[in-house]
Biopython code that builds the backbone (N, CA, C, O; Angstrom):
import numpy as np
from Bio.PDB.StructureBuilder import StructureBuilder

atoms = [
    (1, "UNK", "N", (-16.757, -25.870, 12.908)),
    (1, "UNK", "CA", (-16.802, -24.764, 11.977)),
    (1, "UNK", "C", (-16.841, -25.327, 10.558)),
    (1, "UNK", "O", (-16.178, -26.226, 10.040)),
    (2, "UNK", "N", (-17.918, -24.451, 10.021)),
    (2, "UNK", "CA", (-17.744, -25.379, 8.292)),
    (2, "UNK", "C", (-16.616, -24.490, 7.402)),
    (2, "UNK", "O", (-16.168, -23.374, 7.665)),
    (3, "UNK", "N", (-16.377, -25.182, 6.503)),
    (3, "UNK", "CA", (-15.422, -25.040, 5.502)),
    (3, "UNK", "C", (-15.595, -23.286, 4.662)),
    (3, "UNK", "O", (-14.719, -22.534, 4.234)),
    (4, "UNK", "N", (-16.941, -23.155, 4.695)),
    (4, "UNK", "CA", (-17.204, -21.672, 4.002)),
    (4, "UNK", "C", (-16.596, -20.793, 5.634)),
    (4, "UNK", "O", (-15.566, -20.139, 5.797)),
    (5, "UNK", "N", (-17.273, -20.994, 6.244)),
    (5, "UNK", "CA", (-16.868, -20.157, 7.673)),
    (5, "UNK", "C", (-15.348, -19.928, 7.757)),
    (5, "UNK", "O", (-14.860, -18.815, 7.953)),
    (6, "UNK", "N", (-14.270, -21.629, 7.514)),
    (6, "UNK", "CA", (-13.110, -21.223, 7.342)),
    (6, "UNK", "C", (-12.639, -20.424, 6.584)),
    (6, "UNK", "O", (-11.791, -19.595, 6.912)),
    (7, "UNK", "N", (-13.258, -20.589, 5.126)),
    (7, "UNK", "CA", (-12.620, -19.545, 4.021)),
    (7, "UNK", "C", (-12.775, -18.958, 4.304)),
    (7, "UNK", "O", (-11.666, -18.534, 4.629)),
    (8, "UNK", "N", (-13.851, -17.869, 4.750)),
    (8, "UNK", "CA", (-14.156, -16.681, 4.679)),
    (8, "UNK", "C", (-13.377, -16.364, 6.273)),
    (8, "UNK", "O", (-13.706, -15.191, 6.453)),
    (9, "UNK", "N", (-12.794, -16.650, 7.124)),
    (9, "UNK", "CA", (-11.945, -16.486, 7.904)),
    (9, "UNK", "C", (-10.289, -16.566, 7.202)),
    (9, "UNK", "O", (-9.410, -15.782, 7.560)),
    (10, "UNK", "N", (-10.128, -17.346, 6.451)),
    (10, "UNK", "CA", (-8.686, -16.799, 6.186)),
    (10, "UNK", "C", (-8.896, -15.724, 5.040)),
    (10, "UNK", "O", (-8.039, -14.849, 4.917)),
    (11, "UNK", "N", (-9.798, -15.744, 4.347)),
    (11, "UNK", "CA", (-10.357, -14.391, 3.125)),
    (11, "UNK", "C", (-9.914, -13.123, 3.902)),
    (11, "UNK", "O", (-9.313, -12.177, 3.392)),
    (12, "UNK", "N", (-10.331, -13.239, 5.356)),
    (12, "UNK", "CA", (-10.471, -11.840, 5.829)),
    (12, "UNK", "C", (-9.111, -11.696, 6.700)),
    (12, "UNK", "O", (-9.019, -10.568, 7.183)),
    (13, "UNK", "N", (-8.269, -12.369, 6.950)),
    (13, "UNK", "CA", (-6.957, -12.775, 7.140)),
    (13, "UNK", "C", (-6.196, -12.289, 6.285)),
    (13, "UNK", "O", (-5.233, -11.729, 6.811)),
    (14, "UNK", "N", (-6.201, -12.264, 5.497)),
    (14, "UNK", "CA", (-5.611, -12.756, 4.123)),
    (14, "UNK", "C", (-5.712, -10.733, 3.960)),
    (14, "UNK", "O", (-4.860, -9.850, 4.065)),
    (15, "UNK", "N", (-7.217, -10.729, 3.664)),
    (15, "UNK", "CA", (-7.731, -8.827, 3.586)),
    (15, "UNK", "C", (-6.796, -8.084, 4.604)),
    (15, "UNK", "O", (-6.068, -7.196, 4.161)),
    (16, "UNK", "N", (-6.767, -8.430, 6.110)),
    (16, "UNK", "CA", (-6.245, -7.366, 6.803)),
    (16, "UNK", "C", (-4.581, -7.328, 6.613)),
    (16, "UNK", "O", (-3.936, -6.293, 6.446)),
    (17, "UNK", "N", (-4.031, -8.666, 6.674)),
    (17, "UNK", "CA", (-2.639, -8.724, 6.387)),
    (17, "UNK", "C", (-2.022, -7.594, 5.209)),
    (17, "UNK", "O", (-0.977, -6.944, 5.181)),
    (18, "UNK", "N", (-3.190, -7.693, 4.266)),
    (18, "UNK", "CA", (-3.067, -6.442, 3.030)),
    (18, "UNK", "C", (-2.899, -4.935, 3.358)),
    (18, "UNK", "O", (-2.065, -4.094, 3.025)),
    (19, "UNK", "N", (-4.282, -4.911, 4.329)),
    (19, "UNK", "CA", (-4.101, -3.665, 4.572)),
    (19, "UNK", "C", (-2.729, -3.034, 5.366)),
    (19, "UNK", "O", (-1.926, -2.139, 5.104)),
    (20, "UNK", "N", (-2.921, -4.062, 6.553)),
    (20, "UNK", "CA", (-1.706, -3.294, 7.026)),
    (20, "UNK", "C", (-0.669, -3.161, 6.846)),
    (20, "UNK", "O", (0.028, -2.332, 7.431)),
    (21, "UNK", "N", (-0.186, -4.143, 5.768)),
    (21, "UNK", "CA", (0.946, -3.494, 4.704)),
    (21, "UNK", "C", (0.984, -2.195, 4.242)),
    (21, "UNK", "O", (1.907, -1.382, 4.267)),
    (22, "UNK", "N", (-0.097, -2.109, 3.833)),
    (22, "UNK", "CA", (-0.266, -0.970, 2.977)),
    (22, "UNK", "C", (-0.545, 0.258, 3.308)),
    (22, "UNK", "O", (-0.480, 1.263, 2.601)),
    (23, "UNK", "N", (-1.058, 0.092, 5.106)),
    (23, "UNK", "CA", (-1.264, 1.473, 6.003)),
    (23, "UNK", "C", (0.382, 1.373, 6.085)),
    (23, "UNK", "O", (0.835, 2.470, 5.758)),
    (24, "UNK", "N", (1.360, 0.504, 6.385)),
    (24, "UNK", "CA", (2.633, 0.632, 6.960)),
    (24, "UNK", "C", (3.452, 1.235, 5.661)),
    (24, "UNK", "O", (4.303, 2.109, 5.826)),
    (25, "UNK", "N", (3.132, 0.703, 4.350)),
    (25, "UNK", "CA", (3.994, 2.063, 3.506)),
    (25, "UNK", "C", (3.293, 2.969, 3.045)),
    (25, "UNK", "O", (3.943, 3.748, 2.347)),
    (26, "UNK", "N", (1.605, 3.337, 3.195)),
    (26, "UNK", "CA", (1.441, 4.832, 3.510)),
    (26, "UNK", "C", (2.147, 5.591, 4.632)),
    (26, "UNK", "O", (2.519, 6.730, 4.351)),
    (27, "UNK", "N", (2.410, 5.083, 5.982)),
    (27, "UNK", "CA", (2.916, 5.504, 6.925)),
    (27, "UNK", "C", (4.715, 5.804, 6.599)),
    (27, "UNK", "O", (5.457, 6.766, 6.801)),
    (28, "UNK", "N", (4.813, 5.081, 6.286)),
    (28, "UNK", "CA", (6.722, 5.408, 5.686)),
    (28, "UNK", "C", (6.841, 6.536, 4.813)),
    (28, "UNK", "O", (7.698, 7.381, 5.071)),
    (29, "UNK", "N", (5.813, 6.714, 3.434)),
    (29, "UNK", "CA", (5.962, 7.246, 2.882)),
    (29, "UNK", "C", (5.670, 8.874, 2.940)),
    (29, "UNK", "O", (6.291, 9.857, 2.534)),
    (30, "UNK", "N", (4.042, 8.618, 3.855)),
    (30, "UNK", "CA", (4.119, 10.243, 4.257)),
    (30, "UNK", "C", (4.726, 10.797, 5.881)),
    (30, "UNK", "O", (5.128, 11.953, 6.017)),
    (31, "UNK", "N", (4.722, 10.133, 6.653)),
    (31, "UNK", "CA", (4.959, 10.546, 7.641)),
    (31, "UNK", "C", (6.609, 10.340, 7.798)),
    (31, "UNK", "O", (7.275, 11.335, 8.087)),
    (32, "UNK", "N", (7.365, 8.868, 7.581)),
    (32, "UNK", "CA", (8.403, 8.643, 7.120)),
    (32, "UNK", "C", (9.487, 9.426, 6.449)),
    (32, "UNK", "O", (10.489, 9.859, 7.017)),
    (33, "UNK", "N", (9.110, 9.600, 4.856)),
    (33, "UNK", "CA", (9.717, 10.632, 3.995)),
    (33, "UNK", "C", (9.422, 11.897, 4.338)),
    (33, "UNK", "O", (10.339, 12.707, 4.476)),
    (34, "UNK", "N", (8.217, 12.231, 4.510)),
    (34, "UNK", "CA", (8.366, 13.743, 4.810)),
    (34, "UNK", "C", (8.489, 14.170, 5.868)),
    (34, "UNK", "O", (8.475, 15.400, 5.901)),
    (35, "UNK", "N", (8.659, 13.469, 7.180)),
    (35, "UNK", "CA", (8.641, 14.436, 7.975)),
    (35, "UNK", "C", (10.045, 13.261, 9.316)),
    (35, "UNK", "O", (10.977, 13.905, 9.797)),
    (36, "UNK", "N", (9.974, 12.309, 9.540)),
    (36, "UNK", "CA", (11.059, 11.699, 10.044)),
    (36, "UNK", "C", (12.874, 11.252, 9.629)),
    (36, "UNK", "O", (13.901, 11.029, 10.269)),
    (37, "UNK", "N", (12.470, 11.303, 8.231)),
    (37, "UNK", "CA", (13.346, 10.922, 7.796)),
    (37, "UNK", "C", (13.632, 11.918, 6.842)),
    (37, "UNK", "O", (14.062, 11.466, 5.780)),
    (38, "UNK", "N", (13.498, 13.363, 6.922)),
    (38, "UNK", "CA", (13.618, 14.269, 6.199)),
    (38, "UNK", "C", (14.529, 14.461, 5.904)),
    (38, "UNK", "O", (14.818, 14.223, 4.732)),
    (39, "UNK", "N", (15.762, 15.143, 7.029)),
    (39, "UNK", "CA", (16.508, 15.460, 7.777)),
    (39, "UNK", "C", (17.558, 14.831, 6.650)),
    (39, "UNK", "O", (17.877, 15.490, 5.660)),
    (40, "UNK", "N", (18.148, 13.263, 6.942)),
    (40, "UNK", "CA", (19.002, 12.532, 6.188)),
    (40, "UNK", "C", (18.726, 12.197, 4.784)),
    (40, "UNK", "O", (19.570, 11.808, 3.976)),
    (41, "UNK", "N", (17.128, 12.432, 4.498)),
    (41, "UNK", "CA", (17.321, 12.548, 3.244)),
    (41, "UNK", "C", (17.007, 13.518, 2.142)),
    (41, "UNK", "O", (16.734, 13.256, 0.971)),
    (42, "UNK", "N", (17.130, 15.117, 2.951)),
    (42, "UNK", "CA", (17.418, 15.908, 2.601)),
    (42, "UNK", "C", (19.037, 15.910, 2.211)),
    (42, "UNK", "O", (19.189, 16.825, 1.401)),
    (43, "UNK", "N", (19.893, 15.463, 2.384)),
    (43, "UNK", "CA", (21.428, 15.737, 1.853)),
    (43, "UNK", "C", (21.649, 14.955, 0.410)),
    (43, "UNK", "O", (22.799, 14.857, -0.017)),
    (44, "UNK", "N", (20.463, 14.360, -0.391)),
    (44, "UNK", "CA", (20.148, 14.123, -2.020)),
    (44, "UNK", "C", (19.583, 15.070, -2.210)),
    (44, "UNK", "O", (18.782, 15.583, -1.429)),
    (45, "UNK", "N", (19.920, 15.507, -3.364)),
    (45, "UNK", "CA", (18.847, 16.079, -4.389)),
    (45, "UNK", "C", (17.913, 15.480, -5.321)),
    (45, "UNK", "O", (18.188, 14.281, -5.364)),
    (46, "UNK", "N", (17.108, 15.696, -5.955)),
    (46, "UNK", "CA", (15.861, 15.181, -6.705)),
    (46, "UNK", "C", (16.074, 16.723, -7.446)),
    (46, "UNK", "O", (15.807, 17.663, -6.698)),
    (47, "UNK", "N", (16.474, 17.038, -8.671)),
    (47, "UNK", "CA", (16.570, 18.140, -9.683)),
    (47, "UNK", "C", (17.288, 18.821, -8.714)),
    (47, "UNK", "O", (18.285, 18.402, -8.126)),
    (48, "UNK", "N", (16.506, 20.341, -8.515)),
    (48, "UNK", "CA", (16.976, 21.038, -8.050)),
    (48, "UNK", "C", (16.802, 21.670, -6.695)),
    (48, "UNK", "O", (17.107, 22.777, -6.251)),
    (49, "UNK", "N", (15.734, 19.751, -5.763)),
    (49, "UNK", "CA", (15.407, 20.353, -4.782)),
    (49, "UNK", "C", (15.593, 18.985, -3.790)),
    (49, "UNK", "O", (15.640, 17.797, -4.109)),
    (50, "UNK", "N", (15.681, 19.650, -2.428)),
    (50, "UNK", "CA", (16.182, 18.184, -1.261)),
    (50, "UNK", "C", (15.316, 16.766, -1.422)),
    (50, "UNK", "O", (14.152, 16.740, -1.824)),
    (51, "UNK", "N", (15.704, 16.178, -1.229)),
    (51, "UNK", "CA", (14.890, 14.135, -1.194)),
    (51, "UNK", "C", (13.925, 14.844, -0.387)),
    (51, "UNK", "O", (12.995, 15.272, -1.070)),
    (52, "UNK", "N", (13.827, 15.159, 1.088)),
    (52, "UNK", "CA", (12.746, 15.060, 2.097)),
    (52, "UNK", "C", (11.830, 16.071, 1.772)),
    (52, "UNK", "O", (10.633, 15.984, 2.047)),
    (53, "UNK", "N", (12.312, 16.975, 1.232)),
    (53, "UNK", "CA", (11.434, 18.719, 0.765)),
    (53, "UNK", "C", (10.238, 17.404, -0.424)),
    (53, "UNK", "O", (9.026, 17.234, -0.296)),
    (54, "UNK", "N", (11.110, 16.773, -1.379)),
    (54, "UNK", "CA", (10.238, 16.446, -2.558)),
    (54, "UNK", "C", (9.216, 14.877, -2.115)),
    (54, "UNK", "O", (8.199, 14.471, -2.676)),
    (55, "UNK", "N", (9.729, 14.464, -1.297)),
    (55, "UNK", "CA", (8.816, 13.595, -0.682)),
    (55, "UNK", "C", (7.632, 13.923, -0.336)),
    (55, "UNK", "O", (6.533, 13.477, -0.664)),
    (56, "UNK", "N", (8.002, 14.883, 0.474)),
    (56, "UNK", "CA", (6.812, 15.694, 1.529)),
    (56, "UNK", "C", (5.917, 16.498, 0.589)),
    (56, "UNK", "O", (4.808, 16.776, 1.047)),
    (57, "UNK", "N", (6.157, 16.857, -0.455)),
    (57, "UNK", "CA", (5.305, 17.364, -1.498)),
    (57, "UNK", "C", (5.007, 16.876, -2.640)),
    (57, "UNK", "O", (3.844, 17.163, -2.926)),
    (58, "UNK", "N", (5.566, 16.215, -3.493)),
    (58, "UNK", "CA", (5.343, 15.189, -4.790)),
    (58, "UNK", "C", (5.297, 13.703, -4.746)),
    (58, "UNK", "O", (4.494, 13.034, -5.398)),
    (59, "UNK", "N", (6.235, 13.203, -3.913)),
    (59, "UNK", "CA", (7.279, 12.090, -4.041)),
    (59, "UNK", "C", (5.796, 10.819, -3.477)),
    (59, "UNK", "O", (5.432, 9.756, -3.981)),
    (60, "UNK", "N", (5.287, 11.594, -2.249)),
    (60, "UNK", "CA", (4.230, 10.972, -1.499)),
    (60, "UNK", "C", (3.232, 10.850, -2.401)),
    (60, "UNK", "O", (2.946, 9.654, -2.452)),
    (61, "UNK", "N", (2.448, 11.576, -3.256)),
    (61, "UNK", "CA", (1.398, 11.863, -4.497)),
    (61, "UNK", "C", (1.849, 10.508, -4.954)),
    (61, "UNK", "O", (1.323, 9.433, -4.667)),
    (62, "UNK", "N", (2.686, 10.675, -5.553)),
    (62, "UNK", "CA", (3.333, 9.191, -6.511)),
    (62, "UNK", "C", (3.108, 8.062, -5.248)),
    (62, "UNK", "O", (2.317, 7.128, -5.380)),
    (63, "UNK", "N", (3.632, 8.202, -4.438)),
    (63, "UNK", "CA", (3.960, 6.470, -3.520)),
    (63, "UNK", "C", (2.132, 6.418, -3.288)),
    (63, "UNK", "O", (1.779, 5.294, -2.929)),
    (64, "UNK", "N", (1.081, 7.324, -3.420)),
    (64, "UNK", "CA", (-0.344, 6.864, -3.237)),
    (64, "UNK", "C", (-1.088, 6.214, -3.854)),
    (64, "UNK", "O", (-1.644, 5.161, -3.543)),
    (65, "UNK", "N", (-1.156, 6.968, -5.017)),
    (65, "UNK", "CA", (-1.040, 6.712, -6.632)),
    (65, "UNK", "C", (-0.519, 4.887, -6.878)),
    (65, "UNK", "O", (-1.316, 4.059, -7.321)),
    (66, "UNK", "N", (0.732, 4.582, -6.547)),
    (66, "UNK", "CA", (1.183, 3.269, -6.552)),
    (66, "UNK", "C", (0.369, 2.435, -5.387)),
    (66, "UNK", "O", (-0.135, 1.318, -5.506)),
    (67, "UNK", "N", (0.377, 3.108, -4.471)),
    (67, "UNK", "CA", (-0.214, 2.169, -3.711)),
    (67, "UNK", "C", (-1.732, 1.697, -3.838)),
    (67, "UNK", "O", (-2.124, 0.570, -3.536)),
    (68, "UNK", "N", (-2.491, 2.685, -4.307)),
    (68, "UNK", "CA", (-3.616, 1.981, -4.837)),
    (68, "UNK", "C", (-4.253, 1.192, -6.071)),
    (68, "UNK", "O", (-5.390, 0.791, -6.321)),
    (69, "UNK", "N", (-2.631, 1.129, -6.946)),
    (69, "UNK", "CA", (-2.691, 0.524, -7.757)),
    (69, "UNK", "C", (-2.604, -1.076, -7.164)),
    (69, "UNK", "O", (-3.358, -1.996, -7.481)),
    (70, "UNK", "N", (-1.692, -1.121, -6.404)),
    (70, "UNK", "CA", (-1.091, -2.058, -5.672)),
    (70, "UNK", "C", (-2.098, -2.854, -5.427)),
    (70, "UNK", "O", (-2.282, -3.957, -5.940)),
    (71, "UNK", "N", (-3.097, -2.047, -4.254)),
    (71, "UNK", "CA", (-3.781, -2.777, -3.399)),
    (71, "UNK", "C", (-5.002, -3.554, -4.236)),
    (71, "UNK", "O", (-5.512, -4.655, -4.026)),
    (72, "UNK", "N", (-5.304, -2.439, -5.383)),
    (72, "UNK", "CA", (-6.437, -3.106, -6.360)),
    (72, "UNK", "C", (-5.919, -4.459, -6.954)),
    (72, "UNK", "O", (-6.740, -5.371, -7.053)),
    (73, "UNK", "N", (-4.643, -4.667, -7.354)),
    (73, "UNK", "CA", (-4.101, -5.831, -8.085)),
    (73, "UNK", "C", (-4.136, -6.404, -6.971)),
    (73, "UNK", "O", (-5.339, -6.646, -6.874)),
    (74, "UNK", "N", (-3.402, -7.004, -5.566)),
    (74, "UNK", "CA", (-3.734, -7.792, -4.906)),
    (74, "UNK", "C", (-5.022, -8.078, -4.135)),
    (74, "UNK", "O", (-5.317, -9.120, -3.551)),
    (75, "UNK", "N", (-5.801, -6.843, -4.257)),
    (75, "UNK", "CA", (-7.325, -7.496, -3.564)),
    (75, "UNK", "C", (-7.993, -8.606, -4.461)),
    (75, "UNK", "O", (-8.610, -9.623, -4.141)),
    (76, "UNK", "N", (-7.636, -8.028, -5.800)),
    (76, "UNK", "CA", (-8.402, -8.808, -6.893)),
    (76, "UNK", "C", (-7.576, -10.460, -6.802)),
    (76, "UNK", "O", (-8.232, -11.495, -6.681)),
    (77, "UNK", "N", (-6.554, -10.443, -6.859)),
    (77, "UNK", "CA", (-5.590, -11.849, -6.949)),
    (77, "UNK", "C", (-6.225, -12.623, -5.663)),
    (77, "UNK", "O", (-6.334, -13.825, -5.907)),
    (78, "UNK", "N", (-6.720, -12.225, -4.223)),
    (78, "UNK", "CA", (-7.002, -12.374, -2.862)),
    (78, "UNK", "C", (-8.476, -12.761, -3.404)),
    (78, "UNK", "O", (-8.773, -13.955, -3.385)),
    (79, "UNK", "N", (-9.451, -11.789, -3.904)),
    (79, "UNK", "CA", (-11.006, -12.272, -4.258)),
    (79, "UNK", "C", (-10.881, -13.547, -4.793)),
    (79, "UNK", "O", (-11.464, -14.507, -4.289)),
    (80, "UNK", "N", (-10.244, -13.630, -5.668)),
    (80, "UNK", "CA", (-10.251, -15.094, -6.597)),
    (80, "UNK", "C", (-9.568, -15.921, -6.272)),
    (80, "UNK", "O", (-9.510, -16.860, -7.065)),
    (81, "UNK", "N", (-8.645, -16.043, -4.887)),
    (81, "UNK", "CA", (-7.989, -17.311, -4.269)),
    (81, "UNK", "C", (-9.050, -17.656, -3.340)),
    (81, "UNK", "O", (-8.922, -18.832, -2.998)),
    (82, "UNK", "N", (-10.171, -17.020, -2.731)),
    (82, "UNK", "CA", (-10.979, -17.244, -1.917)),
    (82, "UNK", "C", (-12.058, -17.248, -2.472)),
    (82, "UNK", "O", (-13.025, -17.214, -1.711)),
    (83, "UNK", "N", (-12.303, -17.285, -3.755)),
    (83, "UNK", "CA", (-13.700, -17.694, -4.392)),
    (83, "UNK", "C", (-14.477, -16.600, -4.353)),
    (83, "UNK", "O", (-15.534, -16.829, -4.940)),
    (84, "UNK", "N", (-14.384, -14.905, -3.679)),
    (84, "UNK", "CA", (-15.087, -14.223, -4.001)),
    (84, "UNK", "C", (-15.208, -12.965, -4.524)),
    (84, "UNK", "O", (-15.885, -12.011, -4.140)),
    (85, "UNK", "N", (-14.371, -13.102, -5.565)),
    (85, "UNK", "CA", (-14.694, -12.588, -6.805)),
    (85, "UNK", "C", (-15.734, -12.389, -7.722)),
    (85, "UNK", "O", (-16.318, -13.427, -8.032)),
    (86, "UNK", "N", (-16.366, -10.769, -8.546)),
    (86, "UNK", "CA", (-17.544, -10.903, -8.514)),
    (86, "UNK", "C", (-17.862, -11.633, -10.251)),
    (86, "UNK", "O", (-18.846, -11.835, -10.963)),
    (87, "UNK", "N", (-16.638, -11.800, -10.315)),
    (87, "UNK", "CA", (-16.698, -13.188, -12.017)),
    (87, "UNK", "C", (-16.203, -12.257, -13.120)),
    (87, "UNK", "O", (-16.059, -12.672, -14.270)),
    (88, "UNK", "N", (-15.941, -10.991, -12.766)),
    (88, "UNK", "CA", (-15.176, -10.630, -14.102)),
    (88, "UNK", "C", (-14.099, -10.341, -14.437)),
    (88, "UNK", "O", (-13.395, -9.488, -13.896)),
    (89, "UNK", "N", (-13.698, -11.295, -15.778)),
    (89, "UNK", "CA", (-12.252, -11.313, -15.489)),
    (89, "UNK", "C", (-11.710, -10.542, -16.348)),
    (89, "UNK", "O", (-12.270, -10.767, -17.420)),
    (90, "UNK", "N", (-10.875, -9.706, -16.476)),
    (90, "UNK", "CA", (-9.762, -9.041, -16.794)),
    (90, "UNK", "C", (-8.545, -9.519, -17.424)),
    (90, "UNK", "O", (-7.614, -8.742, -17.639)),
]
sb = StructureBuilder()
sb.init_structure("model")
sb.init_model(0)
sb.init_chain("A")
sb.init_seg("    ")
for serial, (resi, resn, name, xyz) in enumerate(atoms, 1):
    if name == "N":
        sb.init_residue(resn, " ", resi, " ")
    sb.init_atom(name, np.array(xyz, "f"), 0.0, 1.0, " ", f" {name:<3s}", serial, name[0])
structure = sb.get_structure()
């Protein structure tokens, strides 16, 4: 196997390890907060309304929002440890 074949095998290593981080705290956050873990963390409040009520309707908006901030900063850090990055730098 040549050396580009390797990179681009741990590149894409490297890509899925990302994602499924990042499916696993989409998964916490909406299915998790709003609907498994409601229950116990409904007994906080957030203003004037339960943790699991505001998860399940705002709280998740925000954890998406972050998370695709997330994923853009480490795809980009991931393009340019593996050389394929499309050269503009930021």
């Amino acid at each position: 196997m040549s050396a580009q074949e390797e990179n681009a095998k741990r590149y894409w290593r490297a890509n899925l390890r990302l994602l499924a981080g990042c499916l696993l705290v989409w998964f916490l956050i909406s299915f998790g907060g709003g609907i498994l873990f409601a229950d116990p963390l409904n007994r906080f409040q957030l203003g004037a309304y339960p943790l699991g009520f505001w998860f399940a309707t705002q709280g998740s908006i925000y954890g998406f929002v972050a998370l695709i901030f997330f994923y853009a900063w480490r795809m980009r850090a991931i393009d340019r440890r593996y050389g394929v990055h499309d050269g503009e730098e930021r």
